[in-house]
LOKE-761833 format. One record per residue (C-alpha): residue in three letters; x, y, z. Coordinates in pm, whole numbers, plus 32768, in hexadecimal, padded with zeros to 4 digits. Layout:
N
alaXYZ
...
END
This chain:
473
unk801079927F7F
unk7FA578797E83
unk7E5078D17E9A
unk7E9A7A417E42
unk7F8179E57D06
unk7ECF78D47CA2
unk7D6079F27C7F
unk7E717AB77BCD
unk7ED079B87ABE
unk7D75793D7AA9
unk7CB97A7F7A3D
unk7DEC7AF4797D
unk7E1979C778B4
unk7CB179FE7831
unk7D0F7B417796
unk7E2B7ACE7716
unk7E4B7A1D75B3
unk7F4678F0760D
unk7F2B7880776C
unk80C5786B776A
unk818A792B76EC
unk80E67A95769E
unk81E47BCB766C
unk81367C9B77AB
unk81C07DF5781D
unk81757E717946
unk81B47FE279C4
unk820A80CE7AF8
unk82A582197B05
unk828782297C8C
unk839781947D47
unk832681347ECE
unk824E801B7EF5
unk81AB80747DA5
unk83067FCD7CF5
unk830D7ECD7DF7
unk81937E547DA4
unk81D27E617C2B
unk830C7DB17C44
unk82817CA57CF3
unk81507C867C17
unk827B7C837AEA
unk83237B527BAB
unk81C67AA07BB4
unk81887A967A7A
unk830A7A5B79E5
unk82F479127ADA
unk81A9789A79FD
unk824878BF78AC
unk81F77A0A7858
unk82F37AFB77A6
unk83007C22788D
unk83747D797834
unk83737E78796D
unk83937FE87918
unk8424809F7A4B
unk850D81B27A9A
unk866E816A7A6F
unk86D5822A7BA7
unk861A81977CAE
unk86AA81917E29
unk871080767EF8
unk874D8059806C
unk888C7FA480AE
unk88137DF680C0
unk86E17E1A800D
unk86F37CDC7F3D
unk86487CF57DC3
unk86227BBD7D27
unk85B17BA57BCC
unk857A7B1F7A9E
unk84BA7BFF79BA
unk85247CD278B2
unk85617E5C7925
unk85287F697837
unk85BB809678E8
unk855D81FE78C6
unk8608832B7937
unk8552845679A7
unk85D485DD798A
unk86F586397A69
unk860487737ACA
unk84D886A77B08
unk85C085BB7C0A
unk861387067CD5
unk84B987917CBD
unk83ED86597D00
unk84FA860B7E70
unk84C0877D7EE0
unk8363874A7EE2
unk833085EB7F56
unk840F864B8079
unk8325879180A8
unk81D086C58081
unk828385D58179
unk82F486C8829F
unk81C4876B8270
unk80ED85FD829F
unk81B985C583C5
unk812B87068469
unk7FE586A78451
unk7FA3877682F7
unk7F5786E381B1
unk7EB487B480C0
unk7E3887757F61
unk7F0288727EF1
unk804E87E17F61
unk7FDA86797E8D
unk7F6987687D60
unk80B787BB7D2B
unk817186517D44
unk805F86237C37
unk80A987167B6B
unk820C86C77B62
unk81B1854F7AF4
unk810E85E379F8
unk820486A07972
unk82E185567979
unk81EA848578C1
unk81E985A777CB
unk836F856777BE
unk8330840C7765
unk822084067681
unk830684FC75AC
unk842483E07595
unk83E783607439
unk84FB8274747C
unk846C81BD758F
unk831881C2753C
unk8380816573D9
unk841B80157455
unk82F17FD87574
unk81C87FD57440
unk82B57F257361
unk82F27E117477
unk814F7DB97458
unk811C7D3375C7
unk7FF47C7D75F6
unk7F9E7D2F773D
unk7FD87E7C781B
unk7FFF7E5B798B
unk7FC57FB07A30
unk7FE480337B87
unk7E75808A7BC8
unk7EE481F47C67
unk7FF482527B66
unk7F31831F7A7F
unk804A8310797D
unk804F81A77953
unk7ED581C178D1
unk7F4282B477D3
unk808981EC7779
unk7F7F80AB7751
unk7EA381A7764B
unk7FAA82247589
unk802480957555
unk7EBF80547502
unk7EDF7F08759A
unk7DE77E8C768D
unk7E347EC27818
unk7DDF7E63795E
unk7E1E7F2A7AB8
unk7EB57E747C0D
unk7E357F7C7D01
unk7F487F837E29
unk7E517FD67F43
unk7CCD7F937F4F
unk7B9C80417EA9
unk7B7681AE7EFA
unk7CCD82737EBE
unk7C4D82777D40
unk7AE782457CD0
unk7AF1816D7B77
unk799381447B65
unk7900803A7C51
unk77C580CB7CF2
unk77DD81467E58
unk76AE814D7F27
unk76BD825A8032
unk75C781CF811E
unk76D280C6813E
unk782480EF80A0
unk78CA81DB813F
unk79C682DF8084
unk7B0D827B8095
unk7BA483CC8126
unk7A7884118216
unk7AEA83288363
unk799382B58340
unk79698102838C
unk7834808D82CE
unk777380908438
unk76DB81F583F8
unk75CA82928490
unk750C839983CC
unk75F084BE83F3
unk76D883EB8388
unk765D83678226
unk762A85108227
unk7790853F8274
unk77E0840781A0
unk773084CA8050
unk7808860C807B
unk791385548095
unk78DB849F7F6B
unk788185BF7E8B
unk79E6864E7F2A
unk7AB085127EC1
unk7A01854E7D61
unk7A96869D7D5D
unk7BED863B7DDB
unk7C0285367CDD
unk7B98861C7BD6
unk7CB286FD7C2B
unk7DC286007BED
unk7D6185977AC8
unk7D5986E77A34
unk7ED287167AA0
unk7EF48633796F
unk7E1D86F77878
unk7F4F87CC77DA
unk7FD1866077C5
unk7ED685C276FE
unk7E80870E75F8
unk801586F075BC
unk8021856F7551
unk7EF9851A74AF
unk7E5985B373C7
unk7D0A867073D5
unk7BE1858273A1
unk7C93844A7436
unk7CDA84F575A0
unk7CAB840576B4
unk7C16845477E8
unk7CB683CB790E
unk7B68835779D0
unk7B2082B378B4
unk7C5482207862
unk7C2F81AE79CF
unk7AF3810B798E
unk7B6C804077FE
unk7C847F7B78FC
unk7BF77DE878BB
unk7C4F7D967A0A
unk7C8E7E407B5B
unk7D787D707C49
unk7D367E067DBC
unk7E5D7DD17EC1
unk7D417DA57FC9
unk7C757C74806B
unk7B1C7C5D808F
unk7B4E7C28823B
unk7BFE7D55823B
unk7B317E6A8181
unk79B27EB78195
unk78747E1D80D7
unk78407EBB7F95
unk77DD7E787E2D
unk78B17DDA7D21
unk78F67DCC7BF2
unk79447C927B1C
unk7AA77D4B7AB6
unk7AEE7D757C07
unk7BCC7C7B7CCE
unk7C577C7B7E35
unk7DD27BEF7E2C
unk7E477C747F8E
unk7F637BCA7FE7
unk80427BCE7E87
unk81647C1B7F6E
unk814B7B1E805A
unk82BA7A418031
unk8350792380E3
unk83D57993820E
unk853D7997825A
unk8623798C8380
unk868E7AFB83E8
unk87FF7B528422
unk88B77B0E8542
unk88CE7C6585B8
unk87597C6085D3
unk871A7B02868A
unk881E7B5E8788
unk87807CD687C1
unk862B7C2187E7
unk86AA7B1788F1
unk87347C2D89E2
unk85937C548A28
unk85327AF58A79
unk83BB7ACD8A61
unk83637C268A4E
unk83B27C2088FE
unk83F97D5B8802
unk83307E578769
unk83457E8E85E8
unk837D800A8564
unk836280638400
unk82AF8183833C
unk82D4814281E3
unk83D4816F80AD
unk83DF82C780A9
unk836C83518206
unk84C1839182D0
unk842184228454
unk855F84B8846B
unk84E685C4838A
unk8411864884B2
unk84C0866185D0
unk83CA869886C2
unk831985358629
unk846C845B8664
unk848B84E887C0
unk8339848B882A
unk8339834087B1
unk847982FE885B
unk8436834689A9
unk82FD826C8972
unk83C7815E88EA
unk84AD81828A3A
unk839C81438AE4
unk835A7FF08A75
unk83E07EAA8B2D
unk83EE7E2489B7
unk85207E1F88AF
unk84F17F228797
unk85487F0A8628
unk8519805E8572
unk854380AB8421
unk85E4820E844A
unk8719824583A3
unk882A82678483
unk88FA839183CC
unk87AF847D8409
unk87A7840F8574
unk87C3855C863F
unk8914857386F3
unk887A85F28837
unk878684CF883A
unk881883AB8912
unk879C82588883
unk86DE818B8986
unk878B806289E2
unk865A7F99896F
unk8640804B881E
unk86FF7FD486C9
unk86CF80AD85A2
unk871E80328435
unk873880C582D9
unk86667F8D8266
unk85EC7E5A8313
unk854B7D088286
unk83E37D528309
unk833C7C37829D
unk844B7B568333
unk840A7C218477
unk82927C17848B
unk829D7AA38448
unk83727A83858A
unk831B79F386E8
unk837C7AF187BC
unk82C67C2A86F9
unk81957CBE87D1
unk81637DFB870F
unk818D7EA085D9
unk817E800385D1
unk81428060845B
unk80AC8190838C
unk7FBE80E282FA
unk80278086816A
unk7F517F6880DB
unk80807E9780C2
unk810D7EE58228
unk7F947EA882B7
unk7F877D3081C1
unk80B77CCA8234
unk805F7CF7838E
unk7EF27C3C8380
unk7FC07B1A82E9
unk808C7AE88404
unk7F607B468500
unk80447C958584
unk7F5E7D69865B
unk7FB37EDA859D
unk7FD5803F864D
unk7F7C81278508
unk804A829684ED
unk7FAC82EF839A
unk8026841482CF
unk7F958434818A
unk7ECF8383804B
unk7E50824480D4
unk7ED781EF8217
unk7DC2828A82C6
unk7CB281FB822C
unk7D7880AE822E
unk7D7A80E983CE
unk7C3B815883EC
unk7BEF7FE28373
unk7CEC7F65845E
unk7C2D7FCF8566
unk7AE57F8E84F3
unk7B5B7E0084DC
unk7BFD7E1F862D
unk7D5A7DDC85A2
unk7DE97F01866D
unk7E03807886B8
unk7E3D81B185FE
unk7EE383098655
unk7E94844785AF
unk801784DE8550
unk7FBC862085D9
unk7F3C857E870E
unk809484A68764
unk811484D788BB
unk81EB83EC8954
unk8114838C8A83
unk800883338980
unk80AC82988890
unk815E81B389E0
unk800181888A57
unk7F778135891E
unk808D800588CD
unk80707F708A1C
unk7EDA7F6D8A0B
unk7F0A7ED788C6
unk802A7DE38948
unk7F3E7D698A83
unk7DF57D6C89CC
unk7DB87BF68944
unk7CA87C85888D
unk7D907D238763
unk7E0B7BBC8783
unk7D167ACC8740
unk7C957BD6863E
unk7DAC7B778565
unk7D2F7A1784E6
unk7C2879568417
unk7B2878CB8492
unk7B1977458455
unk7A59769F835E
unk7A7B779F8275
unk7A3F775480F4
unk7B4776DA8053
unk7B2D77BC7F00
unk7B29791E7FFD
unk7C9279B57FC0
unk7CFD79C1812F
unk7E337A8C81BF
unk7DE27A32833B
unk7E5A792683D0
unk7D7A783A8495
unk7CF4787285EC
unk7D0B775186FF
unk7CD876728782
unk7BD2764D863A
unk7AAC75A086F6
unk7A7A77088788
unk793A77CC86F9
unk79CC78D48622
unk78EA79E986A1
unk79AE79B187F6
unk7B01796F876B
unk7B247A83865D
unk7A747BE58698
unk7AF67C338530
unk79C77B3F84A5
unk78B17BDD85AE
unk77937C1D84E7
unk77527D4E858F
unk75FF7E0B8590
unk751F7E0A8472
unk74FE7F7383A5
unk73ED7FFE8386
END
C-alpha cells in the first residue's frame, strides 16, 4: 500500500547517502514467499531511483501463469546439484510429517543445517563474492530469517538492514519482551494471561531461547570456515548491528509490546492493484449466485496432496458447502480414486489477491503465512487457519484473538469440523465486521483494514477487532 512503501523509502533514505540513486543489494536464498517479499521490496525501491541488485537462486520454480514483473538487476547463484536433492527430500519429509500433526525441532535442525552448508558453498565462491565487494553498494537488504544473508552482509562489510517477512517472535533480535505481557511467539498464549499463564509464558520463553540458540549454531562450522579467528561474527549479534528492521506486520493485527526506534511495521508491502481474474474463474464463480465461493490455498510449498488422509478430509468438507471452491492443489497429485466435487476447482496456481478482492468470496481457508493472513485483512476476508509449521500458528493464534476467524489444529482436521467450522465462520457477521477500521482513525497510523460503515457508527459496536478489552492486571 502507499503508506507501507512510502515508511519504507522514508527510513531507508535516511541511511542511505544520496536519496536517489544508491547501488542497494538486497538478498534471499529461500524461495516461497521469502523470494516473493524480497522481490517486491527490490521492485520498490528500483521504482524510486535506486540501483537494485537482487541475489537469488538461479533455479527457482514457477507454477504455470505466475506473472514476474521486474525491473531490477538479478545476480544469480547456483547451489550444489547434491544440496538440490538433499534439501527436496527433506522439505518434502518435514512437510508430510507437518501435515500429520508432527513437527519437531529436529526435522527444522536439519533444513538448517543444509542452508548452512549452502552458505558455506557460497561464501567459498571467490568469483562472486569478488565482484559483489568490488560493486560497493550503498546498502544490504536482508531477509530477516535467512541467516545467510546476515553473514553475506558481514563478509561485504557494508551496512544492512533486515525486512522481517512475518511479525516479532519467530527470531528474537533484541527488542525486550516482557512476559507479564508479551506473549512468546510459539506458546498459543494471547497477551490476556492469567498467572499460570505469564508462568507458562516464561518457560516458554526460556524454550524459544534455546530453540533459537540451536539454529544458529547449525551455522557455527560455517562461520570458523570463512572468517578468520578473532573477527568471527555471532549471528545474534549480527542480528542485533542490522540499522533497521522492516516488519511485514500492522500494529491492528499483532499485540502491544515495546519498540524499538529501528523497528518499523510495513505490513502490507504486497498489497497490488487488483486485477480482473480469468474467464474461467468468473464463469466458475457465477454457477453459485449469491452464495458466493470459498478461497483454498496453503502456501508455496505445502501441496495437501502429500497427505492423503488431509486432502480427503478437506474434500468431503468442501462438498459439503453450498459455496463455489477454488483450491490450490495441483491437479497431477490429485488421487485417481478421489472424485472431484462438482463444486470444487483445483489449480496449480491461482491469482489470490485478485480472488480475495472479489465480491462473491465469503471465506478464505488459509495456513496461516504472514503474507496469506495480510492479504486477507486487506480485503476484509474472514480466514479459516490450517497451520503447519514456523509461523502460521502463532500468526492464527492472533487471528483469533482479533476475531478475524477460526483456526484448526492439522492433527485435529476432520471433515465434519472443518464443514462446521467454514459455515460458522460464513454465517457469523462477527468475523465480518471484525475485518475493518474503525472511523476517525489518525491519518499517519499505517492501516491495512478497510473502513467499517456506515462511519457514524461507534467503533466499539462496529469493529470487535478495536474492543479494548479488559484491563491486565
Amino acid at each position: 500500500m502507499p503508506g507501507q512503501r512510502a515508511l519504507l523509502l522514508a527510513f531507508l533514505g535516511s541511511w542511505l547517502p544520496l536519496l536517489e540513486g544508491a547501488r542497494i543489494l538486497t538478498v534471499v536464498l529461500y524461495g516461497g514467499s521469502h523470494y516473493l517479499l524480497m522481490d517486491r521490496v527490490s521492485q520498490i525501491l528500483q521504482d524510486h531511483g535506486h540501483d537494485v541488485s537482487f541475489l537469488q537462486q538461479s533455479d527457482l520454480h514457477f507454477p504455470p501463469g505466475f506473472k514476474r514483473e521486474k525491473t531490477y538487476q538479478t545476480v544469480h547463484w547456483s547451489p550444489p546439484e547434491d544440496f538440490q536433492q538433499e534439501f527436496k527430500k527433506n522439505l518434502d519429509f518435514f512437510t508430510k510429517e507437518a501435515l500429520l500433526g508432527r513437527s519437531p525441532l529436529t526435522n527444522l535442525l536439519n533444513i538448517m543445517k543444509l542452508f548452512a552448508n549452502q552458505c558455506s558453498d557460497l561464501l567459498r565462491r571467490t568469483d562472486l563474492m569478488g565482484s559483489l565487494k568490488n560493486a560497493s553498494f550503498d546498502l544490504v537488504v536482508v531477509d530477516g530469517l535467512d541467516l545467510c544473508a546476515f553473514l553475506i552482509a558481514e563478509k561485504l562489510a557494508r551496512p544492512f538492514v533486515a525486512v522481517l517477512g512475518t511479525t516479532f517472535g519467530v527470531t528474537n533480535f533484541g527488542l525486550p519482551e516482557p512476559v507479564s505481557y508479551v506473549p512468546d511467539f510459539h506458546s498459543s498464549l494471547t497477551d490476556r494471561m492469567d498467572f499460570w499463564g505469564r508462568v507458562t509464558n516464561s518457560l516458554m520463553f526460556f524454550i524459544s531461547s534455546l530453540r533459537q540458540w540451536y539454529i544458529h549454531a547449525q551455522f557455527d562450522s560455517t562461520i570458523r570456515e570463512n572468517f578468520p579467528e578473532g573477527s568471527r561474527p555471532v549471528l545474534f549479534h549480527l542480528q542485533q548491528k542490522a540499522e533497521l528492521w522492516f516488519v511485514n506486520s500492522d500494529f491492528a493485527f499483532d499485540f502491544a509490546r515495546p519498540l524499538l526506534p529501528n523497528t518499523v511495521y510495513v505490513g502490507g508491502l504486497m498489497a497490488k492493484p487488483v486485477e480482473p481474474i480469468p474467464q474461467e474463474l468468473e464463469d466458475f464463480i457465477a454457477q453459485f449466485g449469491e452464495a458466493g465461493f470459498v478461497l483454498v490455498a496453503l502456501g508455496s510449498i505445502v501441496n495437501v496432496a502429500q497427505s492423503q488422509q488431509a486432502l480427503e478430509q478437506m474434500h468431503r468438507a468442501f462438498a459439503q458447502l453450498p459455496q463455489g471452491v477454488i483450491w490450490k492443489c495441483s491437479p497431477s497429485h490429485w488421487p485417481k480414486h478421489v472424485q472431484l466435487a462438482a463444486n470444487v476447482k483445483i489449480m496449480d496456481w491461482l491469482p489470490q489477491t485478485d480472488l480475495l478482492a472479489h465480491p462473491s468470496i465469503r471465506l478464505f481457508v488459509t495456513h496461516g503465512g504472514m503474507n496469506s493472513v495480510m492479504e486477507s485483512i486487506q480485503h476484509g476476508v474472514p480466514m479459516v487457519g490450517i497451520p503447519l509449521f514456523v509461523d502460521q500458528p502463532g500468526n492464527l493464534v492472533r487471528v483469533e484473538a482479533k476475531h478475524l476467524g477460526v483456526t484448526i489444529p492439522i492433527e485435529q482436521l476432520k471433515a465434519e469440523t472443518l464443514a462446521l467450522k467454514m459455515k460458522q465462520v460464513i454465517g457469523d457477521k462477527r468475523e465480518a465486521t471484525s475485518m475493518c477500521a474503525p472511523p476517525n482513525l489518525p491519518a499517519y497510523v499505517p492501516n491495512l483494514l478497510p473502513p467499517c460503515l456506515p462511519p457514524s457508527t461507534p467503533p466499539a459496536l462496529v469493529c470487535p477487532l478495536w474492543r479494548p478489552g479488559p484491563a491486565r492486571r
